[in-house]
NUROLUM-667993 format. One record per residue (C-alpha): residue number from 1; residue in three letters; y, x, z. Coordinates in nm, 4 decimals. Example, Ala and Ser with C-alpha at 12.3 -4.5 7.8 and 13.67 -1.06 7.14 Angstrom:
[1; 'ALA'; [-0.4500; 1.2300; 0.7800]],
[2; 'SER'; [-0.1060; 1.3670; 0.7140]],
This chain:
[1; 'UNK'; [-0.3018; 0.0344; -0.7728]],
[2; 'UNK'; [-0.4201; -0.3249; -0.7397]],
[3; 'UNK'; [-0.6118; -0.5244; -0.5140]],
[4; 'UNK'; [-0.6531; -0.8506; -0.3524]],
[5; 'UNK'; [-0.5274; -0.9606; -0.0373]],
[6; 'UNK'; [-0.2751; -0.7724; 0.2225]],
[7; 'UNK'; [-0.2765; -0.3637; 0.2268]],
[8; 'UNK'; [-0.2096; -0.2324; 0.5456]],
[9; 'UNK'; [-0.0300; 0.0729; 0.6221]],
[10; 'UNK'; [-0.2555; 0.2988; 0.6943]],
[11; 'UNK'; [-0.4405; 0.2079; 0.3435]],
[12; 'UNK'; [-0.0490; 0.2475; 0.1571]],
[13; 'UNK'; [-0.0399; 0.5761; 0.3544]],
[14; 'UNK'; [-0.4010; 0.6456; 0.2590]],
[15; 'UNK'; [-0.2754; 0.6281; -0.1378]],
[16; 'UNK'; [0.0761; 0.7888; -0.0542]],
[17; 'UNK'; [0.2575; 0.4614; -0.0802]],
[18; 'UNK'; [0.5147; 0.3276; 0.1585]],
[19; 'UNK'; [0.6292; -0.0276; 0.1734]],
[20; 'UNK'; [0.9496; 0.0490; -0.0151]],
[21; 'UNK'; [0.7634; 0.1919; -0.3304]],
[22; 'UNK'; [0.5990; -0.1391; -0.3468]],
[23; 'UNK'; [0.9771; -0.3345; -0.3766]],
């Protein structure tokens, strides 16, 4: 999972992410 530029949360949500996976 790796892209340029902000995600939003509706795309994290979209790949079953939240913010706190990401830290």
């Amino acid at each position: 999972f790796a892209r340029q530029g902000p995600v939003t949360n509706a795309e994290l949500l979209d790949f079953g992410f939240t913010q706190a996976d990401l830290f």
